[in-house]
C-alpha positions in Angstrom: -4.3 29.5 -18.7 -0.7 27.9 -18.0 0.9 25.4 -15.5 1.4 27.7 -12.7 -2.4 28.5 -12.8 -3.4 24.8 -12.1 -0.8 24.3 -9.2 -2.0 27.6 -8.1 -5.6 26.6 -7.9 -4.8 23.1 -6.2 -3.1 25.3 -3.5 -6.2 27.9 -3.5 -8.3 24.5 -3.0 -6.4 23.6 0.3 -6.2 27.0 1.6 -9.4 28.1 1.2 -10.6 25.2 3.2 -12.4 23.1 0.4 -10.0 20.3 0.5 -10.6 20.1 4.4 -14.3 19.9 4.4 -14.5 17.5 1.6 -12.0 15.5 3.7 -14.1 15.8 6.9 -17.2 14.8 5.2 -15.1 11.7 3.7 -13.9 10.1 7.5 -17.5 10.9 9.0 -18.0 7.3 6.7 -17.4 4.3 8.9 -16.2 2.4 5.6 -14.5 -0.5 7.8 -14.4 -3.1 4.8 -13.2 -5.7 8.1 -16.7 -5.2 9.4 -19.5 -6.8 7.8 -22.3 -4.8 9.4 -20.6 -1.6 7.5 -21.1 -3.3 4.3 -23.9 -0.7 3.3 -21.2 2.2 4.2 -19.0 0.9 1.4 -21.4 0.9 -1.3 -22.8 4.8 -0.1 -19.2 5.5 -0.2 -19.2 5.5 -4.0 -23.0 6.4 -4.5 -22.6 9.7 -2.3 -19.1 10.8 -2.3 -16.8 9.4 -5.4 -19.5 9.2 -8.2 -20.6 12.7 -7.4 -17.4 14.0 -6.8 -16.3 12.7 -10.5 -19.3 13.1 -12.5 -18.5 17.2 -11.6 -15.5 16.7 -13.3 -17.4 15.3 -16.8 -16.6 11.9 -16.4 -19.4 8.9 -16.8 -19.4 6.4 -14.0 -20.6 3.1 -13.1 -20.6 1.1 -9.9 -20.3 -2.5 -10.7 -20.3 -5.7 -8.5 -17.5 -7.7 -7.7 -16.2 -10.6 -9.8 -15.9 -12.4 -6.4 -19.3 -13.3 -4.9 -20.1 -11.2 -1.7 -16.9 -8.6 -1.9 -17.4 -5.0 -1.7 -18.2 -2.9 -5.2 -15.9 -0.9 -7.6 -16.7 2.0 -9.1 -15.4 2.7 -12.9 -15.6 6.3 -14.1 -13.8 7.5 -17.7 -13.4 11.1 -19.1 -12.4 10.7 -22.8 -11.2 14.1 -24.3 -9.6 12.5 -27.7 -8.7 9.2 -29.2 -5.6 10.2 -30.2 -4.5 11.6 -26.8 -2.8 9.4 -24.2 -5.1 8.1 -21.0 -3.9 8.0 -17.7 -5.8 5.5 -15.0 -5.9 6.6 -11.5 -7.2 4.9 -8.5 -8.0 5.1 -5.0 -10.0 2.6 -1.8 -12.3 4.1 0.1 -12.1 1.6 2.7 -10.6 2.1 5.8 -9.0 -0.8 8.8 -11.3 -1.0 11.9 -11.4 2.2 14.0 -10.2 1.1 17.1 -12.5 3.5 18.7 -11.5 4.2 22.7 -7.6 3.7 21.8 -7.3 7.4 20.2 -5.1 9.8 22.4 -7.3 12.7 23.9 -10.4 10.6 23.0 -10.6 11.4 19.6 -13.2 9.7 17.1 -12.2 8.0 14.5 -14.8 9.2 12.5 -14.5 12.9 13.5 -11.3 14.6 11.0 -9.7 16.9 13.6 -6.8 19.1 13.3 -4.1 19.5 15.6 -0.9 21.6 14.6 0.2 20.3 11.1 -1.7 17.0 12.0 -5.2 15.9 10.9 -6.5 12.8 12.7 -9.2 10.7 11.4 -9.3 6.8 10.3 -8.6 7.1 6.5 -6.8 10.8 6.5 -3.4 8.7 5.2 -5.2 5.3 3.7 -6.5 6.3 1.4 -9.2 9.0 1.6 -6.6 11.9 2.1 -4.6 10.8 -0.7 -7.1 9.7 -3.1 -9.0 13.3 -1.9 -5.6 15.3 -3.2 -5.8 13.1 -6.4 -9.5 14.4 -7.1 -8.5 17.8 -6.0 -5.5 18.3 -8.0 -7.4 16.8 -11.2 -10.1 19.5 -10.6 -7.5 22.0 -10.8 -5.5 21.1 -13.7 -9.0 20.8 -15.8 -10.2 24.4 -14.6 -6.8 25.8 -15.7 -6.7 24.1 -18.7 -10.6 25.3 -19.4 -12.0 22.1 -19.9 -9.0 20.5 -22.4 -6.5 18.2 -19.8 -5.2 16.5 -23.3 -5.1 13.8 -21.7 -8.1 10.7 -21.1 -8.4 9.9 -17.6 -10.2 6.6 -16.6 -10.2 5.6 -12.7 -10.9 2.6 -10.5 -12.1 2.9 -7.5 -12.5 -0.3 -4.7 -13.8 -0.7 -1.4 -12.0 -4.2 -0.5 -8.2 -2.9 -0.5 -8.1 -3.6 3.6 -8.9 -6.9 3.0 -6.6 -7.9 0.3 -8.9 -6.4 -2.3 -10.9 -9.4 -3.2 -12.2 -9.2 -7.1 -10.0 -6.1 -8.2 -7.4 -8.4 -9.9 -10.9 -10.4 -12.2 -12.4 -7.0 -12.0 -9.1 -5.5 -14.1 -9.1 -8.4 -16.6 -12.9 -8.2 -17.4 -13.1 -4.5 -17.6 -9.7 -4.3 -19.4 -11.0 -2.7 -22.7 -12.8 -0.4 -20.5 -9.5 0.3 -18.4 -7.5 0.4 -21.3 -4.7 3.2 -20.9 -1.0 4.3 -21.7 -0.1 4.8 -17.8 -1.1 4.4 -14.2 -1.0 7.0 -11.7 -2.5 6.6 -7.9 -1.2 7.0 -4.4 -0.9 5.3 -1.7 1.5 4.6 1.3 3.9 6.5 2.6 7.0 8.7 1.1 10.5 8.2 2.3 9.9 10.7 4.8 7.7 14.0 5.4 10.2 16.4 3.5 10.8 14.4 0.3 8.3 14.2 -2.4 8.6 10.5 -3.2 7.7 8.4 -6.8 7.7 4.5 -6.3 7.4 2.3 -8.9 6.0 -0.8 -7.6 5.9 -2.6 -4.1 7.4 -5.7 -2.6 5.2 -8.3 -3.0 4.0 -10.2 0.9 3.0 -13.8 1.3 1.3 -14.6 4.9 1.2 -18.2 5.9 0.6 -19.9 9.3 2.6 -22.8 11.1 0.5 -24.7 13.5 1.4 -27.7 15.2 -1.0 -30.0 17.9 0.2 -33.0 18.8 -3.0 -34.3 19.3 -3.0 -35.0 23.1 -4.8 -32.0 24.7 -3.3 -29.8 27.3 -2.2 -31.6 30.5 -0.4 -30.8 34.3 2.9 -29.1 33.8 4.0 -31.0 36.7 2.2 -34.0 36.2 3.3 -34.7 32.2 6.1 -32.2 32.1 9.4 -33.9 30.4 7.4 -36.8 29.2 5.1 -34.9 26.8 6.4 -32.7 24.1 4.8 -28.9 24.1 3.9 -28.2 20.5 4.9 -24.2 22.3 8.5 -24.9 22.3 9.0 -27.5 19.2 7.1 -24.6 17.5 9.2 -21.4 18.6 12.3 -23.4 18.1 11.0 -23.7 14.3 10.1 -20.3 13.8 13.9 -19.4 15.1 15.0 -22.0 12.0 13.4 -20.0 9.5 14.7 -16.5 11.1 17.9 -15.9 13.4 18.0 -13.3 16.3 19.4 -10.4 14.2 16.4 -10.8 11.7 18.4 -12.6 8.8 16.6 -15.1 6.7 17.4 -18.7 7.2 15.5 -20.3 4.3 17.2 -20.2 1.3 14.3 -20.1 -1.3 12.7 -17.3 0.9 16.2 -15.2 0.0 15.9 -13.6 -3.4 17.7 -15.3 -6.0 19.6 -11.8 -7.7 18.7 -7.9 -6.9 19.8 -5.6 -9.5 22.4 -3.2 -8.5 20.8 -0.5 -10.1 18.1 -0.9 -7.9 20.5 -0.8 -4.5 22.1 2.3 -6.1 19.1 4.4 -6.1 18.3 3.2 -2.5 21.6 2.8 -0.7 22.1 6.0 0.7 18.4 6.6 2.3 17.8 8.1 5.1 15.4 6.0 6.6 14.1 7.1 10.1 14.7 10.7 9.5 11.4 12.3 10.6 10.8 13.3 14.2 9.1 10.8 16.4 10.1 8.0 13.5 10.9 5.0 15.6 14.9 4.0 16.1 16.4 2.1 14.1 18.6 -0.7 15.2 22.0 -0.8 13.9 22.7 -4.7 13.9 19.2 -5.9 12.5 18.6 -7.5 9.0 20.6 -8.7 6.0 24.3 -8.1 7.0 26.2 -6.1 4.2 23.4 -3.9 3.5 22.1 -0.6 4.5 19.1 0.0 6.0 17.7 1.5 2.9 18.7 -1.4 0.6 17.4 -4.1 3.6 14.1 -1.7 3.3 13.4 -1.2 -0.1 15.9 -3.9 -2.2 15.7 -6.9 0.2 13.4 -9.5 1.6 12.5 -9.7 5.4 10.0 -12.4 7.1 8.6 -11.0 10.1 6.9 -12.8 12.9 4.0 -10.9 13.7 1.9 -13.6 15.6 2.5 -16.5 18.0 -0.2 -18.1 20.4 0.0 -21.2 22.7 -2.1 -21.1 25.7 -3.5 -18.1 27.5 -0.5 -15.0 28.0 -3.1 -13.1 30.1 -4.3 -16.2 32.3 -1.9 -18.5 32.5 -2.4 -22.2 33.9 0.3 -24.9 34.5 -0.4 -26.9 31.5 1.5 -28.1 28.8 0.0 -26.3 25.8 -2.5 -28.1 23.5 -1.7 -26.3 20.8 1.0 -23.8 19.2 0.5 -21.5 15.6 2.9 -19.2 14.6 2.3 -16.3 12.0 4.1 -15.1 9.5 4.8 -12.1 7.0 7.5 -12.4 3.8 8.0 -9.1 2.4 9.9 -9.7 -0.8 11.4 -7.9 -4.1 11.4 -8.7 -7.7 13.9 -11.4 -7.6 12.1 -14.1 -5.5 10.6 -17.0 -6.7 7.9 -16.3 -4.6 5.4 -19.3 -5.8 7.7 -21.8 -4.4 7.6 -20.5 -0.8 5.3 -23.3 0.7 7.7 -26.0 -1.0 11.0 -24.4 0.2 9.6 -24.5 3.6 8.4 -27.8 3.8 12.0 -29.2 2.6 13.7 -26.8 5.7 11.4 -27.8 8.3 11.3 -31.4 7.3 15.0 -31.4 7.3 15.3 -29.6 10.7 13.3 -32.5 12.3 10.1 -30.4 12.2 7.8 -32.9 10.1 5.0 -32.3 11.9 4.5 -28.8 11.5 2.1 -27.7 9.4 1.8 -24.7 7.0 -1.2 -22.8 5.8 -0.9 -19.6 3.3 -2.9 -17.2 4.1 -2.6 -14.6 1.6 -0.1 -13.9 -1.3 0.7 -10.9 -4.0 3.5 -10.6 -6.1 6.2 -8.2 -6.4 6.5 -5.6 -9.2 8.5 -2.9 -10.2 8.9 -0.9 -13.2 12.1 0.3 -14.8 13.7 3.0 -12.8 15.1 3.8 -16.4 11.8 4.0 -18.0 10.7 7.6 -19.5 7.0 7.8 -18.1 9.6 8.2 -14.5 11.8 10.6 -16.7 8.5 13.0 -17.3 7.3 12.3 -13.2 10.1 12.9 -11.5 10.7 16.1 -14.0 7.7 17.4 -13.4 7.3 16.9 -9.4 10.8 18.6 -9.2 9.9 21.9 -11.1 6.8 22.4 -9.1 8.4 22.0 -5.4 12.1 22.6 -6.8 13.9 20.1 -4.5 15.3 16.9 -5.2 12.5 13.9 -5.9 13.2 10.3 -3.9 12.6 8.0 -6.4 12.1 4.3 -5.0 12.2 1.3 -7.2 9.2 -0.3 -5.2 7.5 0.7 -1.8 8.6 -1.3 1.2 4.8 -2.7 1.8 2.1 -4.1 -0.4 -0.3 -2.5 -2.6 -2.0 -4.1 -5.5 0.3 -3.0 -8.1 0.0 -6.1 -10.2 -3.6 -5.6 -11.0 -2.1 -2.7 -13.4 0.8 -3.7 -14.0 0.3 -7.6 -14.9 -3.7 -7.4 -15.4 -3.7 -4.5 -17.1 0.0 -4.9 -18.4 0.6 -1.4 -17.9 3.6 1.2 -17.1 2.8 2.3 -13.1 3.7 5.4 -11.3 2.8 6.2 -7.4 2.7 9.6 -5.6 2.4 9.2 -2.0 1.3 11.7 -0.1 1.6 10.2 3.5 4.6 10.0 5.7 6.1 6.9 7.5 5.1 7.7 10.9 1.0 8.7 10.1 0.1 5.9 12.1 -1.6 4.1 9.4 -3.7 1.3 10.4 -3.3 1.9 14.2 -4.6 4.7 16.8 -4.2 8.0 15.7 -3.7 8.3 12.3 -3.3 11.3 10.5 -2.5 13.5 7.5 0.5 15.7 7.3 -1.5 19.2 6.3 2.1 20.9 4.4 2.3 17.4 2.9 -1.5 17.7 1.9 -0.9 21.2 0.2 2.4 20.0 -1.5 0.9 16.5 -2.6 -2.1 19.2 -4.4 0.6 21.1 -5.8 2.5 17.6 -7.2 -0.4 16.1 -8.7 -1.8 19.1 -10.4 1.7 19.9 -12.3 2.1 16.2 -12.8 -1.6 15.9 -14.5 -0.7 19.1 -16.5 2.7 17.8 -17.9 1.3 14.3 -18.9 -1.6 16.1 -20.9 1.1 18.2 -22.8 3.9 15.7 -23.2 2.1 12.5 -22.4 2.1 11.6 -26.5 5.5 12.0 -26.8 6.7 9.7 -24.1 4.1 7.2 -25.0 5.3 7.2 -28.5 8.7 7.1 -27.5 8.1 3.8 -25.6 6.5 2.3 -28.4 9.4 2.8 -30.6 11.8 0.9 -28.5 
């Protein structure tokens, strides 16, 4: 059979209807890795659906407990055609954030896939069970037009604990390492640049959370009776936050700026069109990193975000000077940043802006990565994706967000390529999220060409790395 003949089967696989039942019978799984009571869901998740779905396929699997006491399970699964050929590692979560059950338009379920127009709805169509379901789809395809021979090895990783900073996959990647070994790794997750533009990235920004609390230690008191002779930890703690981020969004802390971005890598994003899809939210012209555009302050930048703040009670207020005031924050940064010296950097501003007394907890921390825009394993991707849908391919040198790239590409020190087949405004992680169906079919189309090429010219590349 030829190339055409697996794309064409990865299309027949969405149109007959396969792809969508598979799909339905995926969300029905309340895999809510934030709730501990649906701990037993994660672990069916792999018994009942993944293992199943793989060991079809001819691969040997094995569900193995987490390096970290009391996190969710992986799954391992290998399908080893030759030695000599190249393997590819794939991966996918089958978790999902909480439902939010009761905040879905028209009273949807979350757990209930339901189509409306071009849009499925279901917690999990986007991240990750619709894109990791394309994945499995697509690599049925390519192996049934290829009778049996891929020429490639394919080994996947599967986790349940990415939705809560995948706990264990890191350890899990560096004790199964011989078992992972591999020349390249392919997954998908996250969104593309937008709905019409079939989209490789090549790493993500790396995010460190930490907390600023300060209580001065007296209790709340009587506005009126204390007010002017007691300071409010509220206001000496917003007036911090504002030193660490102006009003326009630019970064005030010097060592949470990165150091040097490569202008090959603001090349490739400059000219973006970020925002373009209907119903995308609007963009605001004078926010972020003056001097840049909103792709590079997007994809090529760093931005800290305030995405918490609490003092007192919003929805009951009393007149009392606040007991307490915590303030949380996000650093989305590039390759670039020397990101383990965050906590220090802020404890030398805040000290010197007369804010001694505020505390700082991190709450959780992964790097950034990126591989070369330059490197051939992109060369044979973007190639590939661009004969099957013959239009231009966005390639970005790292998603905006955070996956957990550097379990590959540090752990496992390998090259890493991701195919997204979501679309910035699915609603991921909030009410009403949903799968693009045209993106579906394309991402089936994408994946099935792309598994095709790499078992046909996957040596090659590989030993055209090696040589360098």
């Amino acid at each position: 059979m030829t190339r055409s003949t697996a794309i064409g089967l990865a299309a027949d696989y969405f149109d007959s209807g396969r792809f969508l039942q598979d799909l339905q019978r995926r969300i029905a799984m309340p895999t809510e890795s934030q709730n501990a009571d649906r701990a037993p869901e994660l672990a069916r998740y792999l018994q009942e659906e993944i293992a199943p779905a793989l060991a079809a396929l001819g691969f040997e699997t094995r569900q193995v407990e987490n390096p970290i006491a009391g996190a969710p399970p992986l799954l391992l699964a290998r399908r080893i055609e030759s030695e000599q050929a190249v393997t590819v590692l794939m991966y996918g979560h089958g978790d999902v954030v909480n439902g939010q059950e009761g905040r879905w338009q028209q009273q949807r379920s979350p757990w209930v896939l339901e189509q409306d127009g071009e849009r499925w709805y279901g917690r999990g169509a986007a991240d990750n069970k619709g894109q990791h379901s394309i994945n499995l789809g697509a690599l049925a395809a390519a192996i049934q037009a290829a009778d049996g021979k891929l020429g490639c090895n394919v080994k996947i990783i599967f986790e349940m604990g990415e939705e809560v900073g995948s706990p264990g996959l890191y350890e899990a990647c560096r004790e199964q390492a011989d078992y992972l070994a591999a020349d390249l790794f392919l997954a998908s997750d996250g969104p593309r640049l937008a709905a019409s533009s079939p989209t490789l990235f090549l790493g993500s920004r790396g995010a460190l959370q930490f907390k600023l609390v300060l209580d001065t230690g007296n209790g709340a008191h009587h506005a009126g009776n204390w007010g002017g002779v007691l300071r409010n930890p509220a206001t000496v703690l917003a007036n911090a936050a504002a030193s660490l981020v102006d009003a326009r969004g630019v970064i005030r802390v010097p060592g949470l700026r990165p150091r040097q971005v490569s202008e090959r890598v603001r090349a490739l994003v400059r000219d973006f069109a970020v925002g373009s899809d209907p119903g995308d939210p609007v963009l605001d012209a004078n926010w972020g990193e003056p001097g840049l555009s909103a792709g590079e302050r997007l994809f090529a930048w760093n931005t800290l975000e305030l995405i918490a703040f609490e003092a007192g009670n919003a929805q009951r207020p009393v007149g009392a000077i606040p007991a307490r005031a915590q303030a949380v924050f996000q650093l989305r940064f590039v390759v670039g940043t020397v990101w383990d010296q965050v906590q220090p950097s802020l404890r030398r501003h805040l000290d010197e802006h007369g804010f001694a007394d505020v505390q700082i907890e991190i709450q959780a921390q992964a790097p950034a990565t990126r591989l070369d825009p330059d490197d051939a394993w992109v060369g044979l991707a973007t190639a590939s994706m661009q004969e099957t849908v013959g239009k231009p391919v966005t390639i970005l040198p790292n998603l905006g967000g955070t996956i957990p790239n550097h379990c590959f590409s540090e752990a496992l020190d390998l090259p890493t390529l991701w195919v997204p087949h979501s679309y910035p405004s699915c609603s991921q992680h909030a009410p009403d999220e949903h799968l693009l169906g045209p993106v579906a079919r394309e991402g089936l189309q994408l994946m099935a060409g792309l598994l095709w090429d790499i078992g046909r010219q996957g040596r090659q590349v590989a030993d055209q790395r090696a040589a360098v």
